[in-house]
LODREN-883068 format. One line per 5 residues: number of its first residue (from 1); their letters; for each residue x, y, z of C-alpha. Coordinates in steps of 0.02 Angstrom, whole numbers, plus 50000, padded with zeros to 5 digits. Layout:
N
NUM) a) X/Y/Z ~ ...
END
This chain:
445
1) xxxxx) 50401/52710/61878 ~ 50316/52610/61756 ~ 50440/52679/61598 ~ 50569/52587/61702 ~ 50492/52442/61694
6) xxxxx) 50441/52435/61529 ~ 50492/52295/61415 ~ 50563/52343/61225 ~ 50483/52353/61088 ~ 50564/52230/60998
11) xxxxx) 50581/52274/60788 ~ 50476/52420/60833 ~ 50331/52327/60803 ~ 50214/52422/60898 ~ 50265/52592/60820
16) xxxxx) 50247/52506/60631 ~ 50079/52445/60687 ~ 50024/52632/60724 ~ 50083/52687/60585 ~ 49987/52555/60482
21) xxxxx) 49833/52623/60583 ~ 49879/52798/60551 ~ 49897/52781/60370 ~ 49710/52664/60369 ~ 49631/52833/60442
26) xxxxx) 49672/52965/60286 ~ 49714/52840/60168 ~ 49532/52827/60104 ~ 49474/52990/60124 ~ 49637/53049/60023
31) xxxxx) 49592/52935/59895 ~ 49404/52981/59887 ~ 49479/53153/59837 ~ 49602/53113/59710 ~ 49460/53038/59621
36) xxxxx) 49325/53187/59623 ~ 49359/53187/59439 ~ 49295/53004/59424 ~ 49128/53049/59514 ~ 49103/53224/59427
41) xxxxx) 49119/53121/59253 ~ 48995/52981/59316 ~ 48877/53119/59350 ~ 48868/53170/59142 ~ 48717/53093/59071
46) xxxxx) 48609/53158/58928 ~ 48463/53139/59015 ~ 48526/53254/59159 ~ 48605/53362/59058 ~ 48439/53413/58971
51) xxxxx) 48361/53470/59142 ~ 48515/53609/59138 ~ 48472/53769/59181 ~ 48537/53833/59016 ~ 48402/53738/58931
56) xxxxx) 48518/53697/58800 ~ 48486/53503/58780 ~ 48626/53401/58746 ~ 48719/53532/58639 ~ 48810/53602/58756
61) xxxxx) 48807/53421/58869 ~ 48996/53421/58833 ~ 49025/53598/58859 ~ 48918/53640/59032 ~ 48903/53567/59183
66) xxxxx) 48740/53506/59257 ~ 48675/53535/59436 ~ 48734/53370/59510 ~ 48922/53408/59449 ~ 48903/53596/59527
71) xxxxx) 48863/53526/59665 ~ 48975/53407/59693 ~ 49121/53469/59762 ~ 49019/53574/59912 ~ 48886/53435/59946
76) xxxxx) 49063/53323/59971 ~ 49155/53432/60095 ~ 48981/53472/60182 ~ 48989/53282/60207 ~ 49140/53255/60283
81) xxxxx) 49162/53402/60395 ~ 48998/53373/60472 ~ 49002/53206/60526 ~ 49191/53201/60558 ~ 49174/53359/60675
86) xxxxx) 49005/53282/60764 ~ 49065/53100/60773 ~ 49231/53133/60851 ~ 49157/53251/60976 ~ 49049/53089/61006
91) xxxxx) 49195/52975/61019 ~ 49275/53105/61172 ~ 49096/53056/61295 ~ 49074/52869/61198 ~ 49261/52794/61243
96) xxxxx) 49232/52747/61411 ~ 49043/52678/61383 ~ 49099/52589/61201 ~ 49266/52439/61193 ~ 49401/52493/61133
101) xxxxx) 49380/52349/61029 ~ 49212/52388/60928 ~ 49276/52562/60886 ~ 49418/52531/60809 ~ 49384/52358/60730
106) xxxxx) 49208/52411/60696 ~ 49245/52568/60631 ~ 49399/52501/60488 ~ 49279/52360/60449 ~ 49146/52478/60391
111) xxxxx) 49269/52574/60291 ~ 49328/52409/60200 ~ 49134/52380/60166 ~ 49103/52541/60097 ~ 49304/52561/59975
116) xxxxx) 49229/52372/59939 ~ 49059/52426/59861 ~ 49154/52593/59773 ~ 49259/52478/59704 ~ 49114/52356/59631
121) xxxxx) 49001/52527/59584 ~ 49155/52583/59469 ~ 49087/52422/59346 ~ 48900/52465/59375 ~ 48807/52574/59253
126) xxxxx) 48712/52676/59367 ~ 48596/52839/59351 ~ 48673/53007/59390 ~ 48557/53051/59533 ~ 48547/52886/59632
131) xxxxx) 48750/52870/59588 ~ 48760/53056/59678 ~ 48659/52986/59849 ~ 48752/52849/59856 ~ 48912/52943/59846
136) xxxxx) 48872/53068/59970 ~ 48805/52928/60098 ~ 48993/52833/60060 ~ 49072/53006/60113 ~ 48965/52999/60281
141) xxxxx) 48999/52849/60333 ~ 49187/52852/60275 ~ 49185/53016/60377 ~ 49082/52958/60532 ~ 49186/52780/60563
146) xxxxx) 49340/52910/60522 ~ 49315/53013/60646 ~ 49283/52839/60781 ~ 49444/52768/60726 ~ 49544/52928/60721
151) xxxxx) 49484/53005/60905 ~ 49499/52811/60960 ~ 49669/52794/60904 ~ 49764/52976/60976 ~ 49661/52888/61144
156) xxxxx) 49733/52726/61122 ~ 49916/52800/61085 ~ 49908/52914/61226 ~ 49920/52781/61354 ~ 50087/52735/61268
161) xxxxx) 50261/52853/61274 ~ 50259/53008/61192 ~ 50330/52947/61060 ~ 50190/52833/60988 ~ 50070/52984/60937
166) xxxxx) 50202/53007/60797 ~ 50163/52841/60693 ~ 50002/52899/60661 ~ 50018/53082/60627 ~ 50161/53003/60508
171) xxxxx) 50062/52868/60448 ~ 49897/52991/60408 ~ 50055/53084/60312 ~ 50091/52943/60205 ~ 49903/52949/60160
176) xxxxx) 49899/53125/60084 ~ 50078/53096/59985 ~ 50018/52912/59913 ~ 49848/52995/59876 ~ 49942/53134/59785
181) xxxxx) 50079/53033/59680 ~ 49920/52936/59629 ~ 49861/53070/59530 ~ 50024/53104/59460 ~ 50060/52951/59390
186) xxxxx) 49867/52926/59339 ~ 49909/53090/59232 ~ 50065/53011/59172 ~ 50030/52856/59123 ~ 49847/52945/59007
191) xxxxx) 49723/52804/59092 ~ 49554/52813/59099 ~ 49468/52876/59230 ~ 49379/52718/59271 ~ 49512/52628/59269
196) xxxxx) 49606/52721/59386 ~ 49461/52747/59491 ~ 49444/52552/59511 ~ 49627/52544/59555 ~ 49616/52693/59695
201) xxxxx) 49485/52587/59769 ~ 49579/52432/59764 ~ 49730/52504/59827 ~ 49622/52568/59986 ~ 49543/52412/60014
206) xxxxx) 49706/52326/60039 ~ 49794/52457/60177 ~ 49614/52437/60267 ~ 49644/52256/60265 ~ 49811/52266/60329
211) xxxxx) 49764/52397/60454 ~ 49623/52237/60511 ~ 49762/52118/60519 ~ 49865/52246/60612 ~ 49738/52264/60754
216) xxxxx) 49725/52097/60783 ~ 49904/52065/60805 ~ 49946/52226/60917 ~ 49873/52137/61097 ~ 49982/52012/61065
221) xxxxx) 50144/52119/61088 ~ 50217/52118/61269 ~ 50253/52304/61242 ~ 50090/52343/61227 ~ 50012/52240/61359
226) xxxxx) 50117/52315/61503 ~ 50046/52522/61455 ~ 49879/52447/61436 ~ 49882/52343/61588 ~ 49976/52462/61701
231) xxxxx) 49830/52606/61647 ~ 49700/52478/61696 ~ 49602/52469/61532 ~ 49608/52300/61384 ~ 49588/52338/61201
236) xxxxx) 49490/52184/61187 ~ 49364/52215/61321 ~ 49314/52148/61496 ~ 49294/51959/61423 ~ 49489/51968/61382
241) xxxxx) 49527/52040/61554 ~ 49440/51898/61661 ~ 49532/51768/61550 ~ 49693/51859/61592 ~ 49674/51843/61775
246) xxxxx) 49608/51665/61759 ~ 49786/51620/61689 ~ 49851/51695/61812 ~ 49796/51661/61982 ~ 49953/51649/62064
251) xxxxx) 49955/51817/62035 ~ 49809/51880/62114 ~ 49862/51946/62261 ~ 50003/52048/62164 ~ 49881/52121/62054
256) xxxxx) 49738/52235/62105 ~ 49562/52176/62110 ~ 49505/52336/62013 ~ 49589/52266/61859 ~ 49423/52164/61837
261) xxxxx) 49318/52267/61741 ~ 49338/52431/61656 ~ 49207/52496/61774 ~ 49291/52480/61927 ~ 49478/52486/61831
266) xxxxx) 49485/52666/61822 ~ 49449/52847/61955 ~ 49298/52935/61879 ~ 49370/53058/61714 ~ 49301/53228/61690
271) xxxxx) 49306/53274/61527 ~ 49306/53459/61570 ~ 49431/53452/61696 ~ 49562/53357/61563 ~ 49532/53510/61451
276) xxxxx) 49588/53631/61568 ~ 49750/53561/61588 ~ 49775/53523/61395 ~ 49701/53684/61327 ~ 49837/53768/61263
281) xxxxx) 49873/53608/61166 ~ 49700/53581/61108 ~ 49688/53743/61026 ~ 49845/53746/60958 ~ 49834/53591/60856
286) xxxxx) 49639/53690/60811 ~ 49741/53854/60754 ~ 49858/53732/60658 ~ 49744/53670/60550 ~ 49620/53814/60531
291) xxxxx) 49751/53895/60439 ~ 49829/53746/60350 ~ 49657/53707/60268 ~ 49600/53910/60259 ~ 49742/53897/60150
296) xxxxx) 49750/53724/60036 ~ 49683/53682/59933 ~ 49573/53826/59909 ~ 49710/53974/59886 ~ 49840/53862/59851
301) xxxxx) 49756/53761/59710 ~ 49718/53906/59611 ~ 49898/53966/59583 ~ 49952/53995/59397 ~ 50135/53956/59356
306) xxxxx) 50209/54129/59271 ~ 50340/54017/59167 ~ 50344/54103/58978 ~ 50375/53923/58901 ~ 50267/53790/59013
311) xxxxx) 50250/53650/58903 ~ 50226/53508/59002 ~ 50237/53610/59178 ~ 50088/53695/59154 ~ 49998/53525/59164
316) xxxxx) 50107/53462/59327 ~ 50128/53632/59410 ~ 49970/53627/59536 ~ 49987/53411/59576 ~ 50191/53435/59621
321) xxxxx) 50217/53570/59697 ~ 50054/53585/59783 ~ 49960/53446/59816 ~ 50137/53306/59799 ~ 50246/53455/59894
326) xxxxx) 50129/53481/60032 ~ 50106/53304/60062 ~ 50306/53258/60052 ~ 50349/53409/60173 ~ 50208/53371/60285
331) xxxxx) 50260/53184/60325 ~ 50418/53224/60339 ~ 50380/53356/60499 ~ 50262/53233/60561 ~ 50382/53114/60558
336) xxxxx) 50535/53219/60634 ~ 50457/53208/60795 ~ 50509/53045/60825 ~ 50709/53097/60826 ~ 50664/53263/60882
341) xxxxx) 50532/53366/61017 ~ 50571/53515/61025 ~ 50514/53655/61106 ~ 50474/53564/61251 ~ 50258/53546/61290
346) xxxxx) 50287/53666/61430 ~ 50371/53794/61338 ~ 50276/53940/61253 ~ 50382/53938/61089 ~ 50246/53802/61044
351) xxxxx) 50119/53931/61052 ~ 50201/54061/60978 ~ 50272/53965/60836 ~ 50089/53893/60795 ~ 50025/54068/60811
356) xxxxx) 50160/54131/60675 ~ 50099/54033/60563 ~ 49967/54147/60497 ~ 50075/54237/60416 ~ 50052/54101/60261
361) xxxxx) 49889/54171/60221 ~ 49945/54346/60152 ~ 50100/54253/60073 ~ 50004/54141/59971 ~ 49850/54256/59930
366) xxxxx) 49997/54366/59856 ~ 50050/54225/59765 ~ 49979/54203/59558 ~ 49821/54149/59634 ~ 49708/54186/59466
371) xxxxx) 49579/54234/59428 ~ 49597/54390/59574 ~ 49499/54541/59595 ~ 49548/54646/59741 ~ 49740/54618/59764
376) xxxxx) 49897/54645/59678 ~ 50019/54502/59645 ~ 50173/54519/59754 ~ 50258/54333/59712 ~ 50244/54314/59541
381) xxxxx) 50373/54169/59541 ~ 50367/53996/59544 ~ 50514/53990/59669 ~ 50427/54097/59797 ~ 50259/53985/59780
386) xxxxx) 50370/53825/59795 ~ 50479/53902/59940 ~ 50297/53964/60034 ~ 50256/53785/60032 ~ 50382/53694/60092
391) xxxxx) 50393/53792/60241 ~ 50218/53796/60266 ~ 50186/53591/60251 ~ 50335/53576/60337 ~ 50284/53677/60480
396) xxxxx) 50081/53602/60475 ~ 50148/53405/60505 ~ 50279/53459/60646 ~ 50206/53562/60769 ~ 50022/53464/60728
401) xxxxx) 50116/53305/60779 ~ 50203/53402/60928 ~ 50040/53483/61008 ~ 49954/53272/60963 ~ 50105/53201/61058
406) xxxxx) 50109/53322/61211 ~ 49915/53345/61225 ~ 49891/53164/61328 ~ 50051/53182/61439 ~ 49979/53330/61529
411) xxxxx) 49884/53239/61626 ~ 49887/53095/61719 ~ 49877/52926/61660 ~ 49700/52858/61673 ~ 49654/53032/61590
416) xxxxx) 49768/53001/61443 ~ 49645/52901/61334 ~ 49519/53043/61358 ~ 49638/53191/61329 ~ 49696/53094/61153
421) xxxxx) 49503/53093/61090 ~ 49494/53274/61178 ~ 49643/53309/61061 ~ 49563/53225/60898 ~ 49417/53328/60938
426) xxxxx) 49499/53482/60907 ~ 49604/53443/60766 ~ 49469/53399/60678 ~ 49362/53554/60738 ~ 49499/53652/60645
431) xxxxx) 49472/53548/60494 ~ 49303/53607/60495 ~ 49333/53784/60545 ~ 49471/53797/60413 ~ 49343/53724/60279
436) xxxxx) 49239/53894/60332 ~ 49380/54022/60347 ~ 49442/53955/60164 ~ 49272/54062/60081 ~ 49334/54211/60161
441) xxxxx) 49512/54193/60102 ~ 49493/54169/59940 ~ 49354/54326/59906 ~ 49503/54418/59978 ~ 49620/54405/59828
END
């Protein structure tokens, strides 16, 4: 069996290199939304203001928001959901026809280009409206290329052990808590907006240039070779392959002509026939995060700390123990599933214990969630809010990493690349399901 045979990977530096990769996928979408506040304030201008539908002039420019800054926050998730949901659907028919290659390396080097030119924009005096495009048109791309480089990568990780699905769920973890004690300390420290902005930006810039440098050193590593080689595919293209075989000639007859081109490398893949066998995966890790996002921020955001003396807490309530809790108990179930599996991929408990899960939406929606209209409030305390959400990050980053790990080793080895991107498909479907179901949740309260 090819595990057998399988050399180490010495200092773990193929897992770190995932991770890296994982953490260059949410990294700058996580920081694009830690610094809404920094568009929505770049979006105040007096002329603007004056074309208010209050038709109060610049009176009230401090006091009311003008169309472009109402719109902001839905125009934003409108595009990122789109193109994420329609690119990686893309990337699950594109994978065999595109290198391996070009969608990975293309897509973080279009991400770098686009964090690069946010970060120059932050020192350019530009209009509201043309600022706004542009903005929206970053998002897209970020989103599109995103989507690429996230379906490419559960593909790419497939081939590997089990394991290796874990140091990007982990990584991608990392994201959302570095994202989240960003704004903390931004809120801490009393910087300006721009300022921090520019150093968000920055910040991304760098992990997408490591995530570059990553890339380009993980062909080298003998661990990696022998998955890629024994499935019959090359991260680096056909061009790499032939020079492969031209070193080693000797070795021809031990090594199977098919290994020549990607064409011939691999049996024909049906995309529908994968999904049959990994269905139950596919929309579990779809459920997962229909409820995860149905939920947070959108419920979980607007919960009001009942402390009689705040002080200080009132300001630090929602970023900890929301957004810096969810993100700190979310890695760390991602990242359990690299000592720890269980239930098994076979066994229902996966289902049923993704299934359970819904039961966070009445919990929080009884939750201070203010202002309400149609509910009563149930958990008035802090505790129970803080207590809700641990369990419920917890529980989103280990059976989401459990259902991404299992979902390629249900089928058979050639298939594994395309069941990954199936997989990355549907987690991102329930992104954009979740986005939908969030509306509905919070009219309920």
């Amino acid at each position: 069996m090819t595990a057998l045979n399988a050399p180490r990977d010495k200092y773990n530096a193929v897992w770190l290199i995932f991770f890296i990769l994982g953490l260059g996928t949410l990294l700058p979408w996580n920081f694009f939304m830690t610094a809404t506040s920094y568009f929505t304030e770049r979006l105040k201008d007096p002329v603007i203001t004056t074309l208010n539908q209050t038709g109060n002039g610049t009176a009230n420019a401090g006091n009311t928001k003008n169309a472009l800054e109402l719109k902001f926050n839905n125009v934003m998730t409108l595009c990122a959901m789109v193109p994420l949901l329609i690119f990686t659907c893309l990337n699950s028919f594109i994978h065999q026809r595109v290198s391996q290659k070009l969608r990975i390396l293309g897509s973080l080097c279009v991400i770098f280009v686009v964090f690069l030119i946010t970060a120059i924009v932050v020192k350019v005096n530009i209009e509201p409206v043309p600022f706004f495009t542009l903005t929206m048109i970053k998002i897209v791309c970020i989103n599109s290329f995103g989507a690429v480089l996230q379906g490419s990568l559960f593909g790419l990780a497939g081939i590997l052990p089990t394991t290796y699905t874990t140091p990007i769920m982990s990584g991608q973890g990392l994201a959302g808590t570095f994202a989240a004690f960003s704004m903390i300390c931004a809120l801490a420290s009393g910087s300006a907006l721009q300022d921090s902005a520019f150093g968000y930006f920055i910040t991304a810039c760098a992990v997408i240039l490591l995530a570059i440098m990553s890339y380009f050193v993980l062909p080298k590593m003998e661990f990696f070779q022998f998955y890629i080689e024994s499935n019959g595919s090359s991260p680096s293209g056909d061009e790499e392959n032939k020079m492969d075989l031209l070193k080693k000639e000797d070795a021809t007859e031990k090594r199977p002509v098919v290994n020549l081109t990607e064409d011939e490398a691999r049996p024909t893949v049906s995309v529908l026939n994968i999904f049959k066998q990994i269905w139950v995966m596919a929309l579990s890790v779809c459920f997962i995060f229909t409820v995860t996002i149905g939920t947070f921020p959108a419920v979980t955001a607007d919960v009001k700390s009942s402390l009689a003396d705040k002080g200080a807490w009132d300001t630090y309530f929602i970023p900890v123990s929301c957004f810096l809790l969810f993100n700190l108990m979310d890695w760390a179930g991602r990242s359990l599933t690299a000592v720890c599996m269980w239930p098994g991929k076979d066994s229902m408990w996966l289902p049923a214990l993704v299934i359970s899960r819904i039961v966070f939406i009445p919990l929080f929606v009884l939750c201070n969630v203010q202002p309400r209209y149609n509910l009563p409030v149930l958990f008035e305390h802090d505790a129970w809010y803080i207590i809700f959400m641990i369990f419920f990050s917890f529980s989103n980053g280990y059976l989401a990493s459990l259902c991404m790990c299992f979902g390629p080793k249900k089928v058979a080895q050639h298939e594994a690349e395309t069941a990954g991107a199936i997989m990355a498909f549907f987690l991102s479907l329930g992104l954009a399901l979740g986005a939908v179901v969030s509306f509905a949740i919070r009219v309920i309260c």
